[in-house]
C-alpha positions in Angstrom: 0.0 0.0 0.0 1.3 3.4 -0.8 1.2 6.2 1.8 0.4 10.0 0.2 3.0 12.1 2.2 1.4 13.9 5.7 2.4 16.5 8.5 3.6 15.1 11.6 0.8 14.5 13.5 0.1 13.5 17.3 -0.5 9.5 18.0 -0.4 6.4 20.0 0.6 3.2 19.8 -1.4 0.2 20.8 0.3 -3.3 21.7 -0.9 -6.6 22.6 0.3 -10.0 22.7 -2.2 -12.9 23.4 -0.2 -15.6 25.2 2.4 -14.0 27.7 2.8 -16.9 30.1 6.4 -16.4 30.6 5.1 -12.9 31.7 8.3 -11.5 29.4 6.4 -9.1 27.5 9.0 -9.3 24.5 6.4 -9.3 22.2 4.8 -5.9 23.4 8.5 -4.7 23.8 9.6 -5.4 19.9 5.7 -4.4 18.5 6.5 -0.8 20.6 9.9 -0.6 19.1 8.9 -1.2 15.6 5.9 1.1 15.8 8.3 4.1 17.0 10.5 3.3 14.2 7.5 3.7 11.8 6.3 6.9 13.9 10.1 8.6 13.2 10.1 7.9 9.6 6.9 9.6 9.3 7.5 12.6 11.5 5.2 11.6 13.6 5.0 12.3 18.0 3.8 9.2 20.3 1.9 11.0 23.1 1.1 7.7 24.8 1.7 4.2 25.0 -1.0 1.5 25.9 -0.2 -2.1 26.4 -2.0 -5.5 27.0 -0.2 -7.9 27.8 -1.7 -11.1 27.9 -4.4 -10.5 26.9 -7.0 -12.2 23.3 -8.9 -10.2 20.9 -11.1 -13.0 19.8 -11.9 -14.0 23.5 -14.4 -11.7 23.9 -12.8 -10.8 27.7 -12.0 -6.8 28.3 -8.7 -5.6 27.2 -8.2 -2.8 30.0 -5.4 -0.9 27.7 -7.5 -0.9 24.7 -10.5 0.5 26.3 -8.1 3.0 27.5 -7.2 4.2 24.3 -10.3 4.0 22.8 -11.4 6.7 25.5 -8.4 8.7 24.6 -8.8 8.8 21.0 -12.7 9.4 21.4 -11.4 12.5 23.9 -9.6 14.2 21.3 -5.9 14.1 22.8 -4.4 12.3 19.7 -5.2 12.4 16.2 -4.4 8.6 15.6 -2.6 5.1 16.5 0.4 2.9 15.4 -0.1 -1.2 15.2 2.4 -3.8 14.2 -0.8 -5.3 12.2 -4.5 -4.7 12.3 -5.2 -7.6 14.0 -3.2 -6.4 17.1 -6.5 -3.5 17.0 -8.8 -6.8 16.6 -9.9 -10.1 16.0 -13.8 -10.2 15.5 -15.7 -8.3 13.5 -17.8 -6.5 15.9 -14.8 -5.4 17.5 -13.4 -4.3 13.9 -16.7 -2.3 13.3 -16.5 -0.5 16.3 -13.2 0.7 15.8 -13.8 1.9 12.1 -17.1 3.6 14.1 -14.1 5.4 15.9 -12.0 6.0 13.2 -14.8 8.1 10.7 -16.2 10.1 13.4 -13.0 11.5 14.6 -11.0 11.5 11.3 -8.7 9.6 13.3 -5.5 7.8 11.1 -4.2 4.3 11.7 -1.5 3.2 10.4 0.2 -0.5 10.9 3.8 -1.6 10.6 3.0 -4.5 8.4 -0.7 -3.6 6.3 0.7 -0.1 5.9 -1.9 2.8 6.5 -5.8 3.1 6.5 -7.8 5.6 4.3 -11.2 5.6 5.4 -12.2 8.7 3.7 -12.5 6.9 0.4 -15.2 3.5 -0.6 -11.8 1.5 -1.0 -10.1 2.1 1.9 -13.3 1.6 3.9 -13.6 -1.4 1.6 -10.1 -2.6 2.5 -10.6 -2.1 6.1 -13.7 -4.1 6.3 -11.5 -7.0 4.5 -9.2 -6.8 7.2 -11.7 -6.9 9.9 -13.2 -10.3 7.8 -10.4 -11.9 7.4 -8.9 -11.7 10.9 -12.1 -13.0 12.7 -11.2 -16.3 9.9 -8.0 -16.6 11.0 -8.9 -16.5 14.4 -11.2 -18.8 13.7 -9.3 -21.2 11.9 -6.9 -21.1 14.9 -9.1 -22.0 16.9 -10.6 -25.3 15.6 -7.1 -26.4 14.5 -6.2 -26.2 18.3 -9.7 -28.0 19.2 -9.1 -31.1 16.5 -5.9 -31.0 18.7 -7.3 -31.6 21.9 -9.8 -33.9 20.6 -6.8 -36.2 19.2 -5.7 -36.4 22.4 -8.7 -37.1 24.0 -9.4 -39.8 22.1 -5.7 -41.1 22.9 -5.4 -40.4 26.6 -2.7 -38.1 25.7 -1.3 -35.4 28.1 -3.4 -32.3 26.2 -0.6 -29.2 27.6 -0.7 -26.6 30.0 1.0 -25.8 33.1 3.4 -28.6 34.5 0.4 -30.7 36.9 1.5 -31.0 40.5 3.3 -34.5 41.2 4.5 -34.9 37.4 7.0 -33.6 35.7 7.5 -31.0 32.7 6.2 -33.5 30.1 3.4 -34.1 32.2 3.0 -37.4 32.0 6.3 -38.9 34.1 5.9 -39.1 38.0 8.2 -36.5 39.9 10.3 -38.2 41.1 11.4 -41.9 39.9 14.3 -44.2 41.2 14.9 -47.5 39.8 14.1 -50.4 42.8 17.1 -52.3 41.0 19.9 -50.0 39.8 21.5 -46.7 41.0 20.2 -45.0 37.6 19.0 -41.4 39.1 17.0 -40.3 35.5 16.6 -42.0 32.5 12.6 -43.6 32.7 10.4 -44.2 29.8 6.7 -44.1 30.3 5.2 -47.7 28.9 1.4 -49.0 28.1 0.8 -52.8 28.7 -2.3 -53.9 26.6 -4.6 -56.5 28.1 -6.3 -58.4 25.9 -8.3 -60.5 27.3 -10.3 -57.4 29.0 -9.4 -54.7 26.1 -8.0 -52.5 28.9 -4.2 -51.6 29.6 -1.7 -49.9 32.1 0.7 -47.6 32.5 3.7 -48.1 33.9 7.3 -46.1 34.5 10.5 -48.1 33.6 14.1 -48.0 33.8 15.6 -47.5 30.5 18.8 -48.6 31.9 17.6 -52.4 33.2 14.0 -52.4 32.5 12.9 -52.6 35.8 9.6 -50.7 36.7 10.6 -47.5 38.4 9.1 -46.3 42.0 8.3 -43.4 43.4 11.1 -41.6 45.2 10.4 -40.8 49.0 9.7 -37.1 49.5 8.5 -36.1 46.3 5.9 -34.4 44.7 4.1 -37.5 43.1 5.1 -39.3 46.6 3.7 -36.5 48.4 0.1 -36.7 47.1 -0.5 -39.8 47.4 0.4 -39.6 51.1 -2.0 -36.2 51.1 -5.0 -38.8 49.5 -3.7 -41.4 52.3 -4.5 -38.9 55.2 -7.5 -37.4 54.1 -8.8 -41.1 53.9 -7.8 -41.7 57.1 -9.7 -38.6 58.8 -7.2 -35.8 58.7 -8.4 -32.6 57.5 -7.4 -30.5 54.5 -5.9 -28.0 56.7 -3.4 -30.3 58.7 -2.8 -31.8 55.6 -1.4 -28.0 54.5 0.3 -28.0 57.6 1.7 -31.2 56.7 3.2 -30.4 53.0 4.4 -26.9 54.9 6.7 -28.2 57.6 8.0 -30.8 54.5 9.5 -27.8 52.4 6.9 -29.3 49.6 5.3 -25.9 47.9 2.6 -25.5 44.7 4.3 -25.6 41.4 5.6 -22.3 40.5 3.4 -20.3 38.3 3.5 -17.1 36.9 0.8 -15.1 38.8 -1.3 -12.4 37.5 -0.3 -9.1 39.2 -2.3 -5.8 39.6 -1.6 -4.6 36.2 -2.5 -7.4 34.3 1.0 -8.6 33.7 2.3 -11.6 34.8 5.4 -11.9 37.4 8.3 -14.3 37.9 7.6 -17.5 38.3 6.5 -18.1 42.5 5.4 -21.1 44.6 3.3 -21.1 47.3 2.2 -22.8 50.4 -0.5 -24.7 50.1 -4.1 -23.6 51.2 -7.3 -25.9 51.8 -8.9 -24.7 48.3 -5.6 -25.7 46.4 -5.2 -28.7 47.9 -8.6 -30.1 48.0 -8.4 -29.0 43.9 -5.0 -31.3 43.8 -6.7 -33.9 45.1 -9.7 -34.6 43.2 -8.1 -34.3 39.9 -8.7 -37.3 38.0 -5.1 -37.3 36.4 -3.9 -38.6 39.9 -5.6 -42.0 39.1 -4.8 -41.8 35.5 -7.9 -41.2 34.2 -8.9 -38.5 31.4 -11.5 -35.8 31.9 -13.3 -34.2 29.8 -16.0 -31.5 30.7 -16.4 -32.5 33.9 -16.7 -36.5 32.8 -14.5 -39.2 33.4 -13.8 -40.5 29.5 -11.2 -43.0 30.2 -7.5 -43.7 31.1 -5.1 -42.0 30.2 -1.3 -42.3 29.2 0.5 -41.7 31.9 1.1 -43.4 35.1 -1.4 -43.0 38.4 -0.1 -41.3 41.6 -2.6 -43.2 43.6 -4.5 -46.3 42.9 -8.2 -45.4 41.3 -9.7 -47.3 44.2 -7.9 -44.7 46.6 -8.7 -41.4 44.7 -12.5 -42.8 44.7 -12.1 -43.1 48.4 -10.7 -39.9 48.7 -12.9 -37.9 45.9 -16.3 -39.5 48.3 -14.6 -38.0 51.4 -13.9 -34.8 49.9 -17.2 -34.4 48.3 -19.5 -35.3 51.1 -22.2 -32.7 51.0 -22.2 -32.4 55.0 -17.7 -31.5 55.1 -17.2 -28.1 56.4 -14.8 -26.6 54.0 -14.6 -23.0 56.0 -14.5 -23.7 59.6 -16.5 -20.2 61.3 -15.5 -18.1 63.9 -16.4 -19.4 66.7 -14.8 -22.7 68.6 -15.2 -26.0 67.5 -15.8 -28.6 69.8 -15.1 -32.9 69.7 -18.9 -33.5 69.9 -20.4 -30.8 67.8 -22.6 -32.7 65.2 -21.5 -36.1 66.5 -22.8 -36.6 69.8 -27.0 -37.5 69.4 -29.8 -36.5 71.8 -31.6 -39.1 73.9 -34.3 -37.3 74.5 -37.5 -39.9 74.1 -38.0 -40.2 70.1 -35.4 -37.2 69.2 -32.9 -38.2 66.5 -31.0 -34.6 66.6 -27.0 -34.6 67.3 -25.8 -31.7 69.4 -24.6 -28.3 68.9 -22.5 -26.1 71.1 -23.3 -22.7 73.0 -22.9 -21.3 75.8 -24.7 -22.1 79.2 -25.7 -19.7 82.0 -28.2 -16.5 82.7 -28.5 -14.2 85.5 -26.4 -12.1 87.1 -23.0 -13.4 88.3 -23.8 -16.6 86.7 -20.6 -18.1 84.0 -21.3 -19.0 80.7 -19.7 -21.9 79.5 -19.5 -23.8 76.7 -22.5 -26.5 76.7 -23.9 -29.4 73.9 -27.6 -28.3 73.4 -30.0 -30.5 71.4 -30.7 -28.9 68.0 -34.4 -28.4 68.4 -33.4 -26.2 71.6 -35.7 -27.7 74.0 -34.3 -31.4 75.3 -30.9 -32.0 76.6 -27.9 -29.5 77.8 -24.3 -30.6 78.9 -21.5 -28.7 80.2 -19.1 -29.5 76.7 -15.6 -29.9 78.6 -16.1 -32.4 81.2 -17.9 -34.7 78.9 -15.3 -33.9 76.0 -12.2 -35.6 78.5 -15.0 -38.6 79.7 -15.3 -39.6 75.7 -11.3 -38.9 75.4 -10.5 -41.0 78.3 -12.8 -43.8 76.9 -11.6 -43.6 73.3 -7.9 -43.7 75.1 -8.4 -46.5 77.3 -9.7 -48.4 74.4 -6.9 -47.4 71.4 -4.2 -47.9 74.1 -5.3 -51.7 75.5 -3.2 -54.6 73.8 -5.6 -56.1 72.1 -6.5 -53.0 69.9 -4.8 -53.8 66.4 -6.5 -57.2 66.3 -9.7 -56.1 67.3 -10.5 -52.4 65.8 -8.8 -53.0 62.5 -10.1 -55.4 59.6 -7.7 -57.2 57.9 -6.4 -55.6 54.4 -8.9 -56.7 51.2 -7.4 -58.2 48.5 -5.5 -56.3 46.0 -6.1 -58.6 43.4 -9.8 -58.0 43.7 -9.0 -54.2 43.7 -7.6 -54.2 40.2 -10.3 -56.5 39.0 -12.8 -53.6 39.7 -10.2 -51.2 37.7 -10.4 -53.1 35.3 -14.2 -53.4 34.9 -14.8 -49.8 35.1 -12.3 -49.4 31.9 -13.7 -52.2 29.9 -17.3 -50.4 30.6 -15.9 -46.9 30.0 -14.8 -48.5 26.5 -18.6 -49.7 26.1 -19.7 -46.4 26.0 -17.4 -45.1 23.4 -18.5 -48.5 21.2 -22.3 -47.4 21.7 -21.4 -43.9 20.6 -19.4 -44.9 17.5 -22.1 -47.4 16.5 -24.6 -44.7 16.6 -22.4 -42.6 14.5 -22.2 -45.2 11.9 -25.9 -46.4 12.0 -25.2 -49.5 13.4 -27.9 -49.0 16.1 -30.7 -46.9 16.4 -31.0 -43.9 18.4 -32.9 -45.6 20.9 -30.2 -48.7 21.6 -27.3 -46.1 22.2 -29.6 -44.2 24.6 -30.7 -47.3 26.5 -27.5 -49.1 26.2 -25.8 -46.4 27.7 -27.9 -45.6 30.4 -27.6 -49.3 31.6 -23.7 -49.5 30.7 -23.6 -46.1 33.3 -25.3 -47.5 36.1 -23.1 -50.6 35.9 -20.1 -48.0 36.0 -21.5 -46.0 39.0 -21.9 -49.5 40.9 -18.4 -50.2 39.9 -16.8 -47.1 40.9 -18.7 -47.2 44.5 -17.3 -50.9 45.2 -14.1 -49.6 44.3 -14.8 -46.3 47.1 -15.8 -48.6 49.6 -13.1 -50.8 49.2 -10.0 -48.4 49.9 -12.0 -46.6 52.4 -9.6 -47.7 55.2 -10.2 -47.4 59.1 -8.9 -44.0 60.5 -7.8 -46.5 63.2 -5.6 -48.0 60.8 -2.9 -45.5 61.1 -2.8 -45.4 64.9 -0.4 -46.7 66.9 -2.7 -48.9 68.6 -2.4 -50.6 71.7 1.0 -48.7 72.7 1.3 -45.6 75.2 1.9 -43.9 71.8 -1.3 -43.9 71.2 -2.1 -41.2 74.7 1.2 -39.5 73.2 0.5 -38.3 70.0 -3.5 -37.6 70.4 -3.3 -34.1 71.9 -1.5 -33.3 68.3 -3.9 -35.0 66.5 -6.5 -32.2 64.1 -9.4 -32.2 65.9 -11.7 -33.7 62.8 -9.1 -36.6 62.9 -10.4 -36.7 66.7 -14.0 -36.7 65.4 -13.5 -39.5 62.9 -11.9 -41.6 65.7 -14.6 -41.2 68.2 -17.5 -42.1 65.4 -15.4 -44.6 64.4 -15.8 -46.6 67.8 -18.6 -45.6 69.5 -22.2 -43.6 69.0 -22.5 -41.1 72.1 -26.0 -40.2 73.5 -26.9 -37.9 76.2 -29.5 -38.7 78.2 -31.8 -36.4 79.9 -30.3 -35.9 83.6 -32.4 -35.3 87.1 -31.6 -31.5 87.9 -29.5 -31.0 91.1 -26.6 -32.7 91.9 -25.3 -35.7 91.5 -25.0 -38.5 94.0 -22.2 -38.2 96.3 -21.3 -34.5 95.1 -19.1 -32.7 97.9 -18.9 -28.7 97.7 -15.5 -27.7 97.1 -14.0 -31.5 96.3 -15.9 -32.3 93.5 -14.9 -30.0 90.2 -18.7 -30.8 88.2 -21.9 -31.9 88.2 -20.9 -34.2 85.2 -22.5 -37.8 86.0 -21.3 -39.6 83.5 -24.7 -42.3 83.8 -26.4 -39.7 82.0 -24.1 -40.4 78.6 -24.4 -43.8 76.9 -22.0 -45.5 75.1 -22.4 -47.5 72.2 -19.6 -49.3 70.9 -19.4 -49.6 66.9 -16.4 -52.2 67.4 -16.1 -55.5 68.8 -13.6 -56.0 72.4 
């Protein structure tokens, strides 16, 4: 395109970059640069700069910068704008219209380091400019389904589909970090390997030693080593927030990402301690079992190798998900028996919450479990919190505890069987879909096909929750004085899960007064513990 010569006039430059993930801005940097080159050649003065870095034009989301300068030009302080190309202005065509809007009402000039300048005082150049506008909403376009018929690929495959390097893996996402060899002193040097089953049409993944062909493990302390020890505890009754407490005093941090600051840019690259929300996030994603997701749906396995058994994530993705978990504790204290402990109050089936206790002048308020409808039975909290802990003590600590209070480990054999039914019905489903796509079966088959094939999988999938659903007792040193040791630093929901794990507590409603035998002075409470009973959940 040839430019008629011009006096200098006043302008900006706008430049924008979509993907900036290294948070670099190099591409902003050079488009500035080249624009201010054009600008001198052409006598021209840049009265301001605006920038977004980061940021789409065909996404539809606000581009602050560009808003900025649409305000600025509409104001009158500059008389037009520098581009590396037009599609730096825009990538849809609404977009492009408004801006040409602009442009004619203001007899503003743009002018672009690679399309050259716009002359929208005459039918071609408004021609031309509409072209552009056309033809950079294609190319979006055209982007964009190349990158979906990407992802879809890899869906299909169980291939690792990109993004930011997935906690307890490494770069390529798909090898465990970290792996040792059981067998030889190799420290790197693993090849990710898929073992087809025949018989059952599903397969594994596996990590191997390219050095002596031995399966690889999990190194101690790592990433992929931590999280399935994060899944182990939440099983076993601690809490997300011990669990953070946990990874903390362990040195083991998110993976560093590049963090979106104030301005829109992104910073240096930062880890951070974990919090509840991240972790609980960590957790449930499917990837840790090996499985592919897609929209929310479990599609099938995938081509890498699981952190944790699928049978252990189920177990942990039920706990996590239970619709009755607090996941923001509130400001007030939380108590052992709160929620747990029931009221024995004639026909009541209500558990207890905690207030406090006390009226009238110069009387204390204290803490007390109140029936939830309000009107049954009251119990000073702390003396009956230390009866139930000396109870639940005297029972972890005897010697016949680990025989008694812990079943004996299920089969692992049976474990993978269910695996392996869940994939082999997974893999019905995509058969009923691809027969429906090539009219092998009417509409009507797929539907009812698949509807049965899913119920089968739910079934599956909650025999394979139930089965790694371990005993929080399991992880107990029981029947030691350890036991008495370590419970004061035990979370206090690990506490909870222990006591509903042995007994069901009930208060009964208690004659007011004191209690037989009470001496003024000796005796701390009116706690008769006669008035609580105690139902054992375990045998011994």
């Amino acid at each position: 395109m040839t430019n008629p010569p011009r006096a200098g006039r006043r302008m900006v430059i706008y430049a924008r970059i979509s993907d900036d993930r290294e948070g670099r801005q190099n591409g902003v940097d050079r488009q500035e640069r080249q624009c201010r080159t054009l600008a001198d050649k052409n006598g021209d003065e840049i009265v301001a700069v605006f920038t977004d870095d980061d940021r789409s034009a065909y996404s539809g989301k606000p581009r602050p910068d560009y808003l900025k300068m649409l305000a600025f030009l509409r104001a009158g302080h500059a008389e037009g704008a520098y581009a590396l190309a037009p599609t730096r202005f825009y990538r849809r065509l609404d977009d492009g219209l408004e801006f040409f809007k602009l442009i004619a009402e203001k007899g503003l000039e743009v002018e672009t380091v690679k399309a050259g300048r716009y002359n929208l005082a005459t039918a071609d150049g408004r021609r031309d400019a509409l072209r552009a506008a056309v033809d950079a909403q294609h190319e979006a376009e055209q982007i964009s389904e190349r990158v979906r018929d990407a992802k879809a690929d890899n869906l299909a495959k169980g291939e690792y589909r990109g993004g930011p390097r997935p906690f307890g893996y490494e770069a390529d996402g798909i090898t465990p970090r970290s792996l040792e060899c059981p067998q030889c002193p190799a420290p790197d040097g693993f090849a990710i390997k898929r073992e087809d089953d025949e018989e059952t049409g599903s397969f594994t993944v596996v990590a191997v030693c390219v050095a002596c062909g031995a399966d690889a493990e999990v190194a101690d302390g790592s990433e992929a080593w931590h999280a399935e020890k994060a899944t182990d505890a939440i099983i076993a009754g601690d809490s997300l927030r011990s669990e953070c407490r946990a990874l903390a005093a362990a040195g083991i941090r998110t993976v560093p990402r590049r963090y979106k600051q104030p301005d829109g840019s992104r910073g240096e690259p930062e880890s951070r301690e974990w919090t509840p929300t991240e972790l609980r996030k960590m957790l449930l994603r499917p990837r840790n079992a090996g499985l592919i997701e897609h929209k929310g749906e479990i599609v099938g396995k995938a081509s890498w190798p699981p952190l944790v058994p699928e049978e252990k994530w189920r177990a942990c993705k039920a706990i996590l998900e239970r619709p009755e978990r607090r996941t923001t504790p509130g400001n007030g204290r939380v108590w052992l028996g709160t929620g747990l402990y029931r009221c024995g109050f004639d026909e009541c089936t209500e558990t207890v919450r905690c207030s406090t206790s006390g009226k009238g002048t110069g009387r204390v308020h204290v803490p007390a479990y109140r029936c939830r409808t309000g009107k049954h039975v009251t119990r000073v909290a702390a003396p009956l919190d230390e009866h139930i802990t000396n109870l639940v003590l005297v029972r972890l600590s005897r010697p016949d505890a680990a025989a008694a209070l812990v079943p004996p480990a299920r089969s692992a054999e049976k474990q993978e069987d269910l695996a392996a039914a869940a994939n082999a019905l997974r893999g019905k489903l995509d058969s009923l879909a691809a027969d429906y796509a090539e009219d092998l079966i009417t509409r009507q088959q797929m539907l009812d096909g698949t509807a049965l094939t899913r119920q089968r999988l739910d079934q599956v999938e909650a025999r394979m929750a139930a089965q790694a659903q371990q005993s929080v007792l399991a992880g107990l040193p029981l029947g030691t004085p350890k036991v008495v040791e370590e419970w004061p630093d035990y979370h206090l929901d690990k506490k909870r899960a222990i006591v509903d794990a042995l007994m069901t507590v009930t208060l009964l409603p208690a004659r007011r007064g004191r209690p037989a035998g009470f001496q003024p002075g000796v005796t701390k409470s009116y706690f008769n513990p006669d008035a609580v009973r105690i139902d054992w959940k375990r045998p011994g």
